[in-house]
C-alpha positions in Angstrom: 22.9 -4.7 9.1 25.3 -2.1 7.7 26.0 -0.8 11.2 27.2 -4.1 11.9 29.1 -4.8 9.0 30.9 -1.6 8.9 31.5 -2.3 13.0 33.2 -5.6 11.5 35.5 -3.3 9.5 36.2 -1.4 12.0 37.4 -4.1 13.9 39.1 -6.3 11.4 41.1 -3.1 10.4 42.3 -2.6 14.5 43.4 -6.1 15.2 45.6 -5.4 11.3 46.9 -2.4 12.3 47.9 -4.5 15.7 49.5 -7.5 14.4 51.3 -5.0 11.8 53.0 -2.9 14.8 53.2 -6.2 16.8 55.3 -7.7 13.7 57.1 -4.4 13.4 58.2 -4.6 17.2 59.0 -8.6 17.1 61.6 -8.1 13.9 62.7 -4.9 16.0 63.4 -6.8 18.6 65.1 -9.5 16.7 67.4 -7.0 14.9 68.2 -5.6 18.6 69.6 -9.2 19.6 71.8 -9.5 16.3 73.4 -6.0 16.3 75.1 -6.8 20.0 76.9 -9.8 18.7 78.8 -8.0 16.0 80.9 -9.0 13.7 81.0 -12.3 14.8 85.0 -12.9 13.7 86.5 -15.8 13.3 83.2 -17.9 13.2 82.2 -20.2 10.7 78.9 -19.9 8.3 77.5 -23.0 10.4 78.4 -21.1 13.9 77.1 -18.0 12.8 73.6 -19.1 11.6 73.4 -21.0 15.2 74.4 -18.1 17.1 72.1 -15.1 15.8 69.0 -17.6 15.3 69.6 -19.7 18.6 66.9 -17.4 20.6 64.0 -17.3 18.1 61.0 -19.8 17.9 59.7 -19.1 14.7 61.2 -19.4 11.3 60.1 -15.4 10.3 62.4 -14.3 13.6 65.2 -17.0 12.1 64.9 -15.5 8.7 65.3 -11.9 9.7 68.3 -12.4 12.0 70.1 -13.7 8.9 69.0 -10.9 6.7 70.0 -8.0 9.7 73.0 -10.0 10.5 74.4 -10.5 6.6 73.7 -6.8 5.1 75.3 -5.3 8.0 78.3 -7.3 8.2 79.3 -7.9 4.2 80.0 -5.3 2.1 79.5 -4.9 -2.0 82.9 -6.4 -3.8 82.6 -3.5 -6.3 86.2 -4.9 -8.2 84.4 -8.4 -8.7 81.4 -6.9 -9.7 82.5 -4.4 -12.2 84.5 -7.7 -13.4 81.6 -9.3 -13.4 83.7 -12.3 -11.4 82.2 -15.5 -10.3 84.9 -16.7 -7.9 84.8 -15.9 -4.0 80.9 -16.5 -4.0 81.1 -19.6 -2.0 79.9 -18.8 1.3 82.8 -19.9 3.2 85.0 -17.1 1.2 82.2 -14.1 1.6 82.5 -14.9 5.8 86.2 -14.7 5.1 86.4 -11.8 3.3 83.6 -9.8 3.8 82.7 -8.9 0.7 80.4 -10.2 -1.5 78.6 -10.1 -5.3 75.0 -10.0 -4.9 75.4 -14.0 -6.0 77.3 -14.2 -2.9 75.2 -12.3 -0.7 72.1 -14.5 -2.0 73.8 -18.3 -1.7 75.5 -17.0 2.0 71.9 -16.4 2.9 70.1 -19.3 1.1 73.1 -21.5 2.9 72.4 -19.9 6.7 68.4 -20.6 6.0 69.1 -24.2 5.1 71.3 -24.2 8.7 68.1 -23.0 10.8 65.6 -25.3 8.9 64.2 -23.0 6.8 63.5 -23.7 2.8 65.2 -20.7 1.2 66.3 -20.7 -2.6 68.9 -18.2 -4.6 67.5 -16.2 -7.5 69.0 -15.2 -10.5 68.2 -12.5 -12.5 68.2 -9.0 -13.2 68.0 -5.1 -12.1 68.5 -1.6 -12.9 71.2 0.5 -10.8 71.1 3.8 -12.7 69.1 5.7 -14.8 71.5 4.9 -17.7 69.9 1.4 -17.5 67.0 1.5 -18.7 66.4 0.3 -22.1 69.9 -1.0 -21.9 69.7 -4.6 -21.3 72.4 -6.7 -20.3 74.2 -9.4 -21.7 74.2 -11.4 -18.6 72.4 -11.5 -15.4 73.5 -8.5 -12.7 71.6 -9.5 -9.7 70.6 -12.2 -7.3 68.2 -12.4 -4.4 66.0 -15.0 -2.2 63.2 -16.7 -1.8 62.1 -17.7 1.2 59.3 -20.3 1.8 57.2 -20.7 5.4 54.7 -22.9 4.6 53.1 -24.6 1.6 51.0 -21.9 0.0 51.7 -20.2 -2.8 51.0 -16.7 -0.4 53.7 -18.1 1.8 56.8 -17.6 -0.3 59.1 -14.2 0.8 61.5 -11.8 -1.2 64.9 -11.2 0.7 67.4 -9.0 -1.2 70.3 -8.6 1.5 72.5 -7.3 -1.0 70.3 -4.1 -1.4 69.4 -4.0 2.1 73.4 -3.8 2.7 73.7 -0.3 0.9 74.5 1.2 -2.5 77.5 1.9 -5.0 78.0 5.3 -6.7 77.4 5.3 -10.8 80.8 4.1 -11.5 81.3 1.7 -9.2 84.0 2.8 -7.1 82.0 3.6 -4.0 80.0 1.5 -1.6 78.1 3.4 0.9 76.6 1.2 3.7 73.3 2.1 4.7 70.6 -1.0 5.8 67.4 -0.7 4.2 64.8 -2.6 6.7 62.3 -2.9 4.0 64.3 -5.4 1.3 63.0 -8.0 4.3 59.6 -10.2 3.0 59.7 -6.8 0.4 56.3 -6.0 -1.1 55.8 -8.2 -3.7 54.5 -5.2 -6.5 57.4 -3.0 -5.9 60.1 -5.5 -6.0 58.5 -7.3 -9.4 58.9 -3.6 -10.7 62.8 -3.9 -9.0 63.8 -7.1 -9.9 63.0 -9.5 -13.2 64.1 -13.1 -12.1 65.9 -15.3 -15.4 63.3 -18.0 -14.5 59.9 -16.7 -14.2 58.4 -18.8 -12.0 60.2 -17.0 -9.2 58.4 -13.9 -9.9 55.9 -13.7 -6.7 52.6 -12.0 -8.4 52.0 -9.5 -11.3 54.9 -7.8 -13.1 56.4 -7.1 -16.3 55.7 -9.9 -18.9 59.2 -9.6 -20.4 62.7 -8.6 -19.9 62.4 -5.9 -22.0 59.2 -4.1 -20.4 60.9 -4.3 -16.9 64.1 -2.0 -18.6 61.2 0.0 -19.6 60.4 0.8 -16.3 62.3 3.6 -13.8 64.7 2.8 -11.3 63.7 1.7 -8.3 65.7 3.3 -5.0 65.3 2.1 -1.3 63.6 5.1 -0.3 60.7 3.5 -2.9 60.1 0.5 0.1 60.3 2.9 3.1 57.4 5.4 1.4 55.4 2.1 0.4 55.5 3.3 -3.2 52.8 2.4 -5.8 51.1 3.8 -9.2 53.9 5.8 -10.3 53.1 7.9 -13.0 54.8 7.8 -15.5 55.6 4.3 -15.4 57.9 4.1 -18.6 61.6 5.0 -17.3 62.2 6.9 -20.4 60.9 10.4 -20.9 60.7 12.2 -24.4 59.1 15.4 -23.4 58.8 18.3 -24.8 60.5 21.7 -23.2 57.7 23.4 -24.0 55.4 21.3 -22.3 54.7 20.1 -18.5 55.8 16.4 -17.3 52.9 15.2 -14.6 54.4 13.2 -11.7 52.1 11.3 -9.2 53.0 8.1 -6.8 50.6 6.6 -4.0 52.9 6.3 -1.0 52.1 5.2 3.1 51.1 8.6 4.0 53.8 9.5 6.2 54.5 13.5 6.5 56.7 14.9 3.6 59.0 17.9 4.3 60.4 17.9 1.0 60.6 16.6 -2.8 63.5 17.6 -4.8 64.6 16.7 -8.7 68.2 16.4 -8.6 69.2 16.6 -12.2 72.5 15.4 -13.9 72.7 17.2 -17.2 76.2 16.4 -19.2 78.0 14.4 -16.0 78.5 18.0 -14.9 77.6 17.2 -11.5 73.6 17.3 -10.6 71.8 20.2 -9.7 68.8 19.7 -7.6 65.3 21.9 -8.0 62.8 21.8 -5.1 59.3 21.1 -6.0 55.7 22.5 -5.2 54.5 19.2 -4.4 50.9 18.5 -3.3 50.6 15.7 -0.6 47.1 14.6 0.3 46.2 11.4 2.1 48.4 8.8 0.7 48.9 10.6 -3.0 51.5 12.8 -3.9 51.9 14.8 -7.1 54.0 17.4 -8.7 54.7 18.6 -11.9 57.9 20.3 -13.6 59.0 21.7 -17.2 62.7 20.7 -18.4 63.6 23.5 -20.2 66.9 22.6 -21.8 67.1 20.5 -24.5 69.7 17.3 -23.6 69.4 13.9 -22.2 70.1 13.6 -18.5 68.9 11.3 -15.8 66.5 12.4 -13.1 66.1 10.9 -9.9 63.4 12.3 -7.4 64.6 12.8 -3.6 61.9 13.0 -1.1 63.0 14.1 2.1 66.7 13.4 1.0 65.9 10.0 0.0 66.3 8.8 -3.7 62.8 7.4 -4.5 63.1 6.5 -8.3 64.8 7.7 -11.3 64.4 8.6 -14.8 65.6 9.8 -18.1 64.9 12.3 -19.9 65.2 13.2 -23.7 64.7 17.1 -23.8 63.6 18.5 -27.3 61.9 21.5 -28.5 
């Protein structure tokens, strides 16, 4: 009886693994389509939606040539988000221009999903940027994303955060760097709850922080965090008294895949960040490390692995 029901494992676990790559290589496929039409200028939101969806059956396919399509064709509006400005959100004046708030990332998206029959919703709410965030909660909200809906369970609601996907701003807001993060598509539900804090609750999909002010308790979340499957970071409060005579413990479950490196790059006094390579231990899907900050300050700390900013602290440094 336990031969069998371990051979059912066995089984269950190949045809996963399967459908996982088969899923990888349909939205790779999808995203192959969308990148040779471009830019697409001079279209309309209507034209656009019809043009990269047109080929694909299903509403997941629909869904992610919207999502590949809008963070790799609309860049950050850093001036209107440093202002924190609500015009030029309409849709009609992000395809103009190009540019976009997270809002107008979110509604452009929500209004191309409604164009290829999909239920899709814009959500308000909240994230942290930069180290300096946390415990530092804003006046207003200063983030939106999507839900997106494809069929009537509970289970089958998505996350879609194309303005993340789209790239990143540096600390001061002068900078967009473009770089498409795959992952922000249907993101895993755990890691994005500790990413993201909706203003209305009920579009919080699954277990996460019970209040505003325990998720600007938590680190910073980077992209790299989706691409390594991140989960059970220790420590989980984004804040770090620690001592400098003392050890801090780092461990994170991740997806396994091979590690070359894991660096601390370490901003002490804005004086530009220094980085400090780790002995890191890396077995199966757990990796762990541990490091003494000697000087006594405040400074955030964001951990690179492989080049790739994975999540970020600060640290308060005392004897």
């Amino acid at each position: 009886m336990k031969i069998s029901y371990y051979f059912l494992l066995l089984i269950f676990a190949g045809a996963t693994s399967i459908a996982q790559a088969q899923q990888s290589l349909s939205l790779h496929k999808v995203d192959e389509y969308v990148a040779t039409l471009g830019a697409l200028n001079n279209a309309n939101v209507a034209t656009i939606a019809d043009t990269i969806t047109r080929p694909f059956a299903n509403k997941e396919d629909k869904a992610r040539a919207i999502f590949y399509w809008i963070a790799n064709n609309i860049d950050w509006d850093l001036q209107a988000i440093k202002a924190g400005s609500s015009k030029k959100n309409d849709p009609v004046d992000v395809i103009h221009y190009r540019k976009a708030t997270p809002l107008g990332y979110s509604l452009l998206v929500q209004e191309m999903c409604s164009d290829a029959g999909i239920r899709c919703l814009s959500v308000d709410g909240y994230t942290k940027y930069f180290p300096e965030d946390i415990n530092n909660r804003p006046d207003e909200i200063n983030h939106s994303w999507n839900v997106v809906q494809l069929g009537q369970s509970p289970d089958l609601w998505y996350y879609i955060d194309a303005a993340k996907a789209s790239g990143y701003a540096d600390n001061r807001m002068k900078i967009f760097t473009k770089q498409f993060t795959s992952e922000y598509f249907f993101a895993d539900r755990g890691l994005f709850n500790i990413d993201h804090y909706p203003k209305n609750s009920a579009w919080q999909l699954g277990p996460g922080p019970k209040s505003l002010k325990d998720f600007y308790a938590l680190p910073v979340i980077s992209s790299a965090a989706y691409e390594y499957g991140l989960q059970k970071m220790q420590p989980l409060n984004g804040y770090l008294k620690v001592k400098t005579s003392n050890m801090v413990n780092f461990s994170f479950n991740y997806n396994g895949k091979d590690l070359s490196s894991v660096v601390l790059e370490i901003d002490e006094n804005n004086k530009g960040s220094k980085t400090e390579p780790m002995n890191f231990s890396a077995t199966g899907k757990l990796l762990t490390f541990s490091y003494q900050f000697k000087k006594e300050d405040e400074y955030p700390v964001s951990i690179l692995i492989d080049g790739k900013k994975l999540v970020s602290y600060f640290v308060e440094a005392s004897e």
